[in-house]
Structure formats: C-alpha cells, structure tokens
C-alpha positions as CSV (number, residue, x, y, z in Angstrom):
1,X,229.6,154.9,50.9
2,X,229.7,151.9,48.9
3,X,232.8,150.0,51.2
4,X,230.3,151.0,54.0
5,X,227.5,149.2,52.2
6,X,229.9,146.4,51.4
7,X,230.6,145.9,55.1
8,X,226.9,145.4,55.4
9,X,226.1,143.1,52.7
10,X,229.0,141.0,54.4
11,X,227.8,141.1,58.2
12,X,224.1,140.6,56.7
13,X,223.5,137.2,56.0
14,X,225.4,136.2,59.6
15,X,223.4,138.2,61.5
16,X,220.3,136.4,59.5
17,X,221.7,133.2,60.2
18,X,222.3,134.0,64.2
19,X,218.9,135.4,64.3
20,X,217.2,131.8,63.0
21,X,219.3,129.7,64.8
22,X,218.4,131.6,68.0
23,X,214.6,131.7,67.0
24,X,214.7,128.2,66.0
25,X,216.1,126.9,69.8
26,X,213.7,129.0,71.4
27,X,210.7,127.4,69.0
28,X,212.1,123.9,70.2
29,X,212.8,124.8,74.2
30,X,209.2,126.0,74.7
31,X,207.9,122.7,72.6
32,X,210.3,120.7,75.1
33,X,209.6,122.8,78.1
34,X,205.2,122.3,77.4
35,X,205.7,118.8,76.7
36,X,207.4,118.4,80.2
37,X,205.0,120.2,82.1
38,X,202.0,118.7,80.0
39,X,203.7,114.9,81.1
40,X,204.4,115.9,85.2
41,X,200.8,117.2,85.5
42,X,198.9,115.0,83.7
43,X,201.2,111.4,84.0
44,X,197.9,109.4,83.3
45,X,196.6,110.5,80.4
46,X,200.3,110.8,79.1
47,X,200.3,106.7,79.5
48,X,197.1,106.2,78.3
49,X,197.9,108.4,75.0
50,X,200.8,106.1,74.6
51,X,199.5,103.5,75.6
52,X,197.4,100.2,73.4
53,X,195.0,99.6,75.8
54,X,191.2,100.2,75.7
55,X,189.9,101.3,79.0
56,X,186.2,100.1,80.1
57,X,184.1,101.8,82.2
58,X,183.4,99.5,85.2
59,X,180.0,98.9,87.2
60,X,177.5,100.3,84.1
61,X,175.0,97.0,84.7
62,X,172.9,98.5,88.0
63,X,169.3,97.9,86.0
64,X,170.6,94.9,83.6
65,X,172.7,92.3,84.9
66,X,174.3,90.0,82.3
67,X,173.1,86.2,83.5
68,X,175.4,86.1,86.5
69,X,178.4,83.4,86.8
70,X,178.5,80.2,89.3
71,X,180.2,77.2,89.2
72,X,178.6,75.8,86.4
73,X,179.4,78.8,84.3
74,X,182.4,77.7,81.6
75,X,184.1,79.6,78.7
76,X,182.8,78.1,75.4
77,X,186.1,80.1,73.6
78,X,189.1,81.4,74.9
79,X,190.3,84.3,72.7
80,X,193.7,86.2,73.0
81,X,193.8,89.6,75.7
82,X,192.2,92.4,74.0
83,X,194.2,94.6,76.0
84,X,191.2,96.2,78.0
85,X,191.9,97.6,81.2
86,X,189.3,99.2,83.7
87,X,189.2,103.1,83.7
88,X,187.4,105.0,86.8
89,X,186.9,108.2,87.7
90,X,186.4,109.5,91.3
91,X,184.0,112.3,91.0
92,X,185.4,114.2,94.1
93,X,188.8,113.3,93.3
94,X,191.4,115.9,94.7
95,X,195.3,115.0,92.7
96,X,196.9,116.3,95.7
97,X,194.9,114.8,98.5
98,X,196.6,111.1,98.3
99,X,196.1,108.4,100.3
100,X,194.1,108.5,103.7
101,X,197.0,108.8,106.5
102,X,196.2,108.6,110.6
103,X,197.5,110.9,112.8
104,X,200.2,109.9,115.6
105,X,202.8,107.3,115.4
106,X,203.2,104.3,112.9
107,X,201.5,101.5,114.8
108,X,202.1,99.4,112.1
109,X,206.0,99.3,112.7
110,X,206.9,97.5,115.7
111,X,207.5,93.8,117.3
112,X,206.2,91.4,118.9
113,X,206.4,90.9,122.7
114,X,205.6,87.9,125.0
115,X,203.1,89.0,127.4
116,X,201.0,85.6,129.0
117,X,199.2,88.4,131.7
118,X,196.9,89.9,128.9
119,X,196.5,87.6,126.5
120,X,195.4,85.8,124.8
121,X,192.5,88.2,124.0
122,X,189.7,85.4,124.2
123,X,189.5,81.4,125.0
124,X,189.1,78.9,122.0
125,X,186.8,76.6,124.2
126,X,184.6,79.8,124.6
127,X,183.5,80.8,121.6
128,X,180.7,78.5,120.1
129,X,181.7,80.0,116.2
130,X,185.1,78.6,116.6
131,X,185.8,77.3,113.0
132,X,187.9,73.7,112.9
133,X,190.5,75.0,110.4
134,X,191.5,77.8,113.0
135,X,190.9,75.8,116.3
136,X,194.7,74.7,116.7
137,X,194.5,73.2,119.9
138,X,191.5,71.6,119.5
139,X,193.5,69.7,117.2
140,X,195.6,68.8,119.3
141,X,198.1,71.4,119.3
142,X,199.9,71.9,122.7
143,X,202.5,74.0,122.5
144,X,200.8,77.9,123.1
145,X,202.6,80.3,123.0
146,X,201.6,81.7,119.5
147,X,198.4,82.9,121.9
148,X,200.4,85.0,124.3
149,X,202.4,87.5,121.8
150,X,201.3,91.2,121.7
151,X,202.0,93.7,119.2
152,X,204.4,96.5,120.3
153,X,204.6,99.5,118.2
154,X,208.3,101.5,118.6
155,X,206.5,105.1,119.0
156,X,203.2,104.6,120.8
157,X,201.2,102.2,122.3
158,X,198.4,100.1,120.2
159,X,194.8,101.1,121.8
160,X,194.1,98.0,124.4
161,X,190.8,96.2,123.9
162,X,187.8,96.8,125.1
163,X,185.0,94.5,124.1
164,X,182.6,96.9,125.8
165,X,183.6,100.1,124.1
166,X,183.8,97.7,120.5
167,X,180.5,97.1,121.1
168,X,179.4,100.5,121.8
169,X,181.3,101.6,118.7
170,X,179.0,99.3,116.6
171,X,175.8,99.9,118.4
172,X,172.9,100.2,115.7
173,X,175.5,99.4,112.8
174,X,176.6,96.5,110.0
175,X,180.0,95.5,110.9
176,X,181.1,93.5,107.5
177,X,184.3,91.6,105.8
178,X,184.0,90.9,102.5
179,X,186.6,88.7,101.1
180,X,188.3,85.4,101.6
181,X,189.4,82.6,104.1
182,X,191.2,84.9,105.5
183,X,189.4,87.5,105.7
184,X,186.6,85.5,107.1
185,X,189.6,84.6,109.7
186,X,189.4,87.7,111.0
187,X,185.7,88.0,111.0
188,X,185.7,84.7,113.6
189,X,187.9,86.4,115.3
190,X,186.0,89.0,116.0
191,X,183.0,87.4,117.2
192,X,185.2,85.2,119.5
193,X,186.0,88.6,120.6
194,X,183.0,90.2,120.9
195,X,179.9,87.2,121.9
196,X,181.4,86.6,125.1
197,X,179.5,89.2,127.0
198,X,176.5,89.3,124.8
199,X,173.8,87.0,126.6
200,X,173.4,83.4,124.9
201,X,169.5,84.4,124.1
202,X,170.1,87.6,122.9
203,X,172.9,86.8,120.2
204,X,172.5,84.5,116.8
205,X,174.5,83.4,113.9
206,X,172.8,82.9,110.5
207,X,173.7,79.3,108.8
208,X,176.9,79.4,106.8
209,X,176.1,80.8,103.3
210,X,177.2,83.5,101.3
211,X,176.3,85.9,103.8
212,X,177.1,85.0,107.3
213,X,175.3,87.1,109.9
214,X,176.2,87.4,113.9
215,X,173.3,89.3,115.9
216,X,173.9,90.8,118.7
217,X,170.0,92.2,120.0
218,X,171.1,94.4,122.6
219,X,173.0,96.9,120.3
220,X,171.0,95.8,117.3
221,X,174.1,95.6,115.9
222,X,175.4,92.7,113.5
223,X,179.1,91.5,112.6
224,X,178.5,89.5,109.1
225,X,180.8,87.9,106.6
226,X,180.3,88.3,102.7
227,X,182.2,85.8,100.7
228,X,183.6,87.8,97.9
229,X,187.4,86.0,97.4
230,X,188.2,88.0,94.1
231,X,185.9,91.2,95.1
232,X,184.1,91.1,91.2
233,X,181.8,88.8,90.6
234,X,183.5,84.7,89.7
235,X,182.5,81.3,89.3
236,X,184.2,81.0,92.4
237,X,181.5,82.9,94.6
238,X,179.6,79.3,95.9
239,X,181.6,79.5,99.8
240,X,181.7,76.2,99.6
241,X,181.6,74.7,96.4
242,X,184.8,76.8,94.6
243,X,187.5,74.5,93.9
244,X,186.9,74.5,90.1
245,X,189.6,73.6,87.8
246,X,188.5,77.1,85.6
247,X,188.4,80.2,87.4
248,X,186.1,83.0,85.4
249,X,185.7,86.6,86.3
250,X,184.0,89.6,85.6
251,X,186.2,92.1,85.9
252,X,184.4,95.0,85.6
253,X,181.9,94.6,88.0
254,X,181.4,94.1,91.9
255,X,177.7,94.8,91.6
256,X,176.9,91.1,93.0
257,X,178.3,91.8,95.9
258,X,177.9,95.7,96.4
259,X,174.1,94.7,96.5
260,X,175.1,92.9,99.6
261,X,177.4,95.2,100.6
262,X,176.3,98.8,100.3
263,X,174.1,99.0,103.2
264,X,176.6,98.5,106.1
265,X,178.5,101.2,107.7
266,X,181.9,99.5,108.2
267,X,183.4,97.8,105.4
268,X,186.4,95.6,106.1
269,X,187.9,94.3,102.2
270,X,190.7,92.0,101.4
271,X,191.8,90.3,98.5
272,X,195.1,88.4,97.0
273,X,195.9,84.7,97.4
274,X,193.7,83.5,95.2
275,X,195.2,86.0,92.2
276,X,198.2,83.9,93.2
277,X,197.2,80.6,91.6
278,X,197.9,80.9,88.1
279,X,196.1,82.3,85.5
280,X,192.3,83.3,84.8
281,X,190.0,83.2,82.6
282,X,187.6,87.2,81.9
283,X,184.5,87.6,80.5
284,X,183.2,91.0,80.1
285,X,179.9,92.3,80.7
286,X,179.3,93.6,77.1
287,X,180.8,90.8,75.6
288,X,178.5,87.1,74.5
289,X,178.0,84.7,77.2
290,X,181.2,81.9,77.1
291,X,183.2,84.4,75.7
292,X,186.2,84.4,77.8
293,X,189.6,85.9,77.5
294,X,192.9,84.9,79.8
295,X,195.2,86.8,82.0
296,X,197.8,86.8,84.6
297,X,196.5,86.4,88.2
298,X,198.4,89.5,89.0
299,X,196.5,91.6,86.0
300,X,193.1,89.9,86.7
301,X,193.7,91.2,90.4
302,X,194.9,94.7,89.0
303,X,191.3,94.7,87.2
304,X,189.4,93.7,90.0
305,X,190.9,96.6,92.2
306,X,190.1,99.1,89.9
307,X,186.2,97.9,89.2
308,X,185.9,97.9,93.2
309,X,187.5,101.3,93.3
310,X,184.9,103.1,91.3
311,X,182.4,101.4,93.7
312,X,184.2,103.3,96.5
313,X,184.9,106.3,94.6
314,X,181.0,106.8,93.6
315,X,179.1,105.2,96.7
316,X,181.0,106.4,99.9
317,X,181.1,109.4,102.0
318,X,183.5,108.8,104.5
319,X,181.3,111.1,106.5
320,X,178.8,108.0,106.7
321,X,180.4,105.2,105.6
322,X,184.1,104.0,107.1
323,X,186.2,101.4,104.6
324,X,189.2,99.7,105.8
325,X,191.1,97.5,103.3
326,X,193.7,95.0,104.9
327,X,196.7,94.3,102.9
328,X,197.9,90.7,101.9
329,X,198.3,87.9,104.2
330,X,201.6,86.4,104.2
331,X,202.4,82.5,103.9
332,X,205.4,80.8,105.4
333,X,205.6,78.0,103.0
334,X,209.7,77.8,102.8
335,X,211.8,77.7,105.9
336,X,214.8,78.3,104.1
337,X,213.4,82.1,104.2
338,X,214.3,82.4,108.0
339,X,216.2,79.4,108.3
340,X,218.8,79.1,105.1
341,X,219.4,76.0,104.4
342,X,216.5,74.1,106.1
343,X,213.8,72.4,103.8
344,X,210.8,73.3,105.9
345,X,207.6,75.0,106.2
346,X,205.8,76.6,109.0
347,X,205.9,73.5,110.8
348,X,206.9,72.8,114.4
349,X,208.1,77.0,114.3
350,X,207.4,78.0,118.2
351,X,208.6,82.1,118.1
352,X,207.9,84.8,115.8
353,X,211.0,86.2,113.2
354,X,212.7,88.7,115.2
355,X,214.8,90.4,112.6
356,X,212.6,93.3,111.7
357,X,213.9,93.7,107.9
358,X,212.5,90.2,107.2
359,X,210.6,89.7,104.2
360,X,209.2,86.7,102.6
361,X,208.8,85.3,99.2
362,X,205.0,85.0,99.6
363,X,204.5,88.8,99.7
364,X,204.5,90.2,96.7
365,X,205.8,94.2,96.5
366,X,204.8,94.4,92.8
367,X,201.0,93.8,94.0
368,X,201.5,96.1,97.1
369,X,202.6,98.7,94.9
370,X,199.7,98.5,92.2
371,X,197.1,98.2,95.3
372,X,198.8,101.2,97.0
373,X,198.3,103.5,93.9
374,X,194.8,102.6,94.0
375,X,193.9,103.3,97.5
376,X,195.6,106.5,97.2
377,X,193.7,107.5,94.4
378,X,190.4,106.9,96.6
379,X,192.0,109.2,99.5
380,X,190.1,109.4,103.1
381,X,187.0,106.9,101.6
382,X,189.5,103.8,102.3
383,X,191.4,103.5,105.5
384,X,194.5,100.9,105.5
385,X,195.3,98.1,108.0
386,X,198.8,97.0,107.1
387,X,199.2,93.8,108.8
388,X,201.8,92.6,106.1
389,X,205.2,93.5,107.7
390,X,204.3,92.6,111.4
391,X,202.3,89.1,110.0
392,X,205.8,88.5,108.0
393,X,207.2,87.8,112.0
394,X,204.9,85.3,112.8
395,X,206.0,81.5,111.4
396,X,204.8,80.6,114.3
397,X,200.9,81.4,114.0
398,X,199.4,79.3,111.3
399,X,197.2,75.5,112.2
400,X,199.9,73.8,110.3
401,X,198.4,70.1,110.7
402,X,196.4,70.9,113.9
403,X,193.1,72.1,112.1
404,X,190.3,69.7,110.5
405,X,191.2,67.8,107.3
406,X,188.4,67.7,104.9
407,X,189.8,64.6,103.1
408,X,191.3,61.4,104.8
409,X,195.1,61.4,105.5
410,X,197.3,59.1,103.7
411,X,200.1,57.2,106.1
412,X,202.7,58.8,103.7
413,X,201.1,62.2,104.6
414,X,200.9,61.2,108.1
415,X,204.6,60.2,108.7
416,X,205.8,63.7,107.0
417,X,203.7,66.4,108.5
418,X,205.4,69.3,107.2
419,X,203.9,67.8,103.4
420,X,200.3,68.8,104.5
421,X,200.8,71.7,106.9
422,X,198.7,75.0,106.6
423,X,201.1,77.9,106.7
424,X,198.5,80.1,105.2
425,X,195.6,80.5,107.9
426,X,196.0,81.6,111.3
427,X,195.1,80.3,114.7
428,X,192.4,81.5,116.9
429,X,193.1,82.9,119.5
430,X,196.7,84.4,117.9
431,X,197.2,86.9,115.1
432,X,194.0,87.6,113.8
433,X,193.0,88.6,117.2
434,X,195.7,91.4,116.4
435,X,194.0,92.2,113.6
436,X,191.0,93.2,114.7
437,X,193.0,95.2,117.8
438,X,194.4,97.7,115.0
439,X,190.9,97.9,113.6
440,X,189.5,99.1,116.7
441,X,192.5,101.5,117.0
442,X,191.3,103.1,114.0
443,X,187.0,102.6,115.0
C-alpha cells in the first residue's frame, strides 16, 4: 500500500504540471485566435484603436455656417496638425457590397486606334462655347491627328454616340461636373457635343461664374458646370480669381457646394491636381476664424474625399440620383518618360504611347489607392470613369502652346516653346470627347 501511494505522490505533481501547462496554452490560443478574428472583421476600428488620431464628423453645419472662405480669407496662426482626420458613416453601408462594378467587358482596357471616318466627334469652328485654352487649332495648331483617335476596348466595343439618344437620356434632368479645369474640360466637351442639333433660339449659356449653366428648351434639360477644384469649401472657390499664394480649406465640409449641387440628377466629380501643389493650409469648422493648421496636399485631398463621401453616403439613392467620379487626369510634363533620354515635354508629340504597360510619373498610385477605398466604401451610389490608364497614351492631346496665353510672351519663351507648353489640358475636339463617350456608355 504505501510503495503504491509512493508511486502516486511521485507521478502527482507531473501530471499537475502537464495539466497547467496544457490549460495555460489553451487560455493563450483562444486569446490569440479572438484577437485575430476581432482584427479581420473589424480592420477599422482595429486602426482607429491604435491609432492617435481624432476623427471629426464631417458636414454637421446644414443650419449654421461658419462665415464662409474666399480669397480674402487668411490664416492669422498656423498651428502644428492636430492629427484630426474625417470619420463617416454610410447609414446603408453593406461590408461586403464593395465598390459599384458594370456588367460586361472592361472598356476601360484597350488602345487607341486611328479612325479619320468617324471622328472627330464634333468641329471646333462649330461650337460657339469653345473655350481658347482648349481651341488648339484655333491657335494655330495644324497638325490633327490627335482629333481622329478612337478608343478600342480588347473585349467589347465602346457604345458609339448618339447625340440624339444623349439628349433623350437627359430629357427633363440637371446634367452637372463639379470640379476643376479639367473637369470643366469635359463639361465643354459635352456641349460641343450636344448644342449642335439644339436650335440657336432654343439653347443658352449662363455668363461664366461659379455656376455655369447650358439650356437646352426643348428637353428642358441643362448641362452646367460647378466650380468646386478641391470639392470642400477653399479660398480657392472664385473661378477666376484663385491663384493665391495661401491655399485654405475646410475640410470637413462640402456644404457650399452640395447646396448647388444636390438638386441635379447626374453628378459628374473630379478632383486632384490641385492637391499636387504643395502643401495647405485647414481650418476647421469648430475651430476660431484664422485658425489654420497645415498638411500635405496628398492628406488635405484624403480629407476632402472623405467629407464628400458622407455627402454621398447620406444624400443619394442611386435609385434617383446617378454619381460618376472620374479618376485623375494625367500630365505629360517629362518626355524622358516615353522617350529616355530626351529633355522634353508634351511638345511637338504627334501619336499616342502605344506600349500599354506605360505609366507616368504624374499619376500618382498612392492617391488612386486612398480614392479607390473610398468609392468602394460608398458602393453602387458612385459609379467610376477610369480615364487614367487610356489618358496615360495620349502625349499627343494636350494645347501645348496652341491655346490663349493670359499674360504676354517673353522672346525667351517664344524661341523655346517646350518652356511654356500645356501638357495638362486637353484639346477640343480630342480626348475629352472620349470622355464623355464612356459616360454615355454607362447613362
């Protein structure tokens, strides 16, 4: 009995200590396996726990509007980033619905074909809104060919125009682009497109001002341009008066413009050169006014995105309301991109980039991924025209020097042309045109 007890007293304290070790694993396995599954459903909040930043609720002013920026508007202190960022919710939200895709083929991957039998789309001497920076051969330009390329997708064919059945499509509706230059680009585009069988006495265009309004009686329908380059509200928001040497925004809020914007039924949005030229200066809503804080144009663009995206998330039913956002317009400022070891620009390029992995240094991944994760958060409200990749081919399409200079021309400037050349718009007729094709693809 007592070697039997002895054998037990011995084998005891091992089993005890096997028996915690394998009750102490299991403790820390299910801690480890919870933490896992916490982190792969719930990635945001994860960052956000871990993260220093306050997040702001965007768009909160609707009754109150602090006393609204313009070009005189300056920043009495400049204080270090607080770290805010702008937090939305959409109330309809569905984690698994992602981003808003369209049936059939990828008409967005393609090339570029000569075809001089249908196209160009529209004449430059016939449209009467022609603006002088797009009007390349007004200004003289004579080679033009950049007018005669169409846009070939691998799979399918793009939808060919047809300015009747656009119009038809917009009959009793607000057509509007809010955004930029280029943005209002496209807009000119599309009247050019679209006036030519509209009667002289039954169309209209409003003067040039922040809201730019083409009437067109017989479909009571109207094609406008908002001027909104940073989509909140900036001191930059004058269309013509916004070279300023300060650039202030209010990043969490595009109430400004959503008054001006909310009531059409197709929304066309772009934004993103103008994050691209340096630094700007914030000023909150809640905060004093002059109170300003400074951030990268790439984080200032990241905040802007996000305020507009409540917007969307909280005032459109796709149901009633269609929103396209086009993605950034490339530049072709540095022939050495296509041409290694050339000095260049855009200048005196005749044919498009015909090697389809081609990407340039003026499109910026980084802020196509941030602008990605944002549309896909607002699902089928936003639609997507991605005119980056088959813009990227087309050196040949912007005014370089055949546009309207609003400043006199030095002889220095004169004698090297490639110094002052626009390689940042487009001419018209030429890829906008394009453009606006896709968009009726999708209409």
């Amino acid at each position: 009995m007592s070697q039997r007890w002895s054998r037990k007293n011995t084998r005891l304290p091992l089993a005890i200590l096997l028996f915690m070790l394998l009750v102490t694993f299991t403790i820390l396995y299910i801690e480890r396996s919870i933490q896992e599954i916490h982190h792969d459903t719930n990635p945001e909040q994860n960052l956000r726990e871990a993260s220093r930043f306050t997040y702001v609720k965007p768009n909160l002013h609707a009754n109150k509007l602090p006393e609204v920026l313009d070009r005189f508007s300056r920043c009495n202190s400049t204080n270090e980033y607080s770290g805010k960022k702008i937090g939305w919710v959409d109330p309809n939200e569905d984690p698994g619905q992602g981003s808003a895709e369209e049936e059939g083929c990828d008409v967005f991957s393609g090339k570029w074909v000569f075809d001089n039998s249908s196209y160009p789309l529209h004449k430059e001497s016939e449209c009467p809104y022609m603006s002088d920076q797009l009007a390349c051969q007004k200004h003289g330009r004579t080679d033009l060919e950049y007018q005669y390329w169409r846009w070939q997708p691998h799979a399918c064919n793009l939808k060919r125009w047809n300015v009747r059945e656009m119009w038809e499509k917009l009959r009793d509706k607000r057509l509007m682009f809010v955004g930029d230059s280029l943005n209002r680009g496209q807009w000119i585009s599309m009247v050019c497109l679209l006036q030519s069988v509209i009667p002289r006495e039954k169309q209209s265009m409003s003067p040039n001002a922040h809201l730019t309004i083409f009437r067109a009686e017989d479909y009571n329908a109207t094609v406008e341009f908002l001027w909104a380059p940073l989509l909140v509200e900036s001191n930059s928001d004058d269309p013509v008066n916004h070279r300023l040497e300060e650039r202030i925004i209010r990043p969490d809020s595009v109430l400004k413009h959503a008054s001006k914007w909310q009531h059409a039924d197709i929304l066309i949005f772009n934004t993103y050169l103008w994050w691209r030229q340096g630094p700007v200066k914030i000023q909150w809503s809640s905060e004093e006014k002059g109170s300003c804080e400074e951030v990268k144009g790439d984080g200032g663009m990241e905040m802007a995105m996000n305020a507009w995206g409540d917007w969307i998330a909280n005032n459109v039913d796709p149901k009633r309301k269609r929103v396209f956002f086009v993605t950034m317009s490339p530049t072709h400022q540095w022939s050495r991109e296509w041409n290694p070891g050339s000095e260049g620009n855009c200048y005196g390029e005749k044919k498009p980039i015909e090697e389809e992995s081609y990407w340039g240094g003026g499109s910026d991944i980084p802020t196509m991924r941030m602008v990605d994760r944002v549309l896909k958060r607002l699902g089928p409200k936003v639609s997507v025209i991605n005119i980056t990749q088959l813009s990227e081919y087309r050196k040949d399409g912007h005014p370089t020097v055949y546009r309207k200079f609003w400043e006199p021309l030095t002889e220095d400037r004169l004698n090297k042309p490639e110094l002052y050349s626009d390689c940042i718009h487009w001419c018209v007729p030429g890829v906008p045109d394009v453009w606006n094709q896709l968009l009726y693809h999708f209409l």
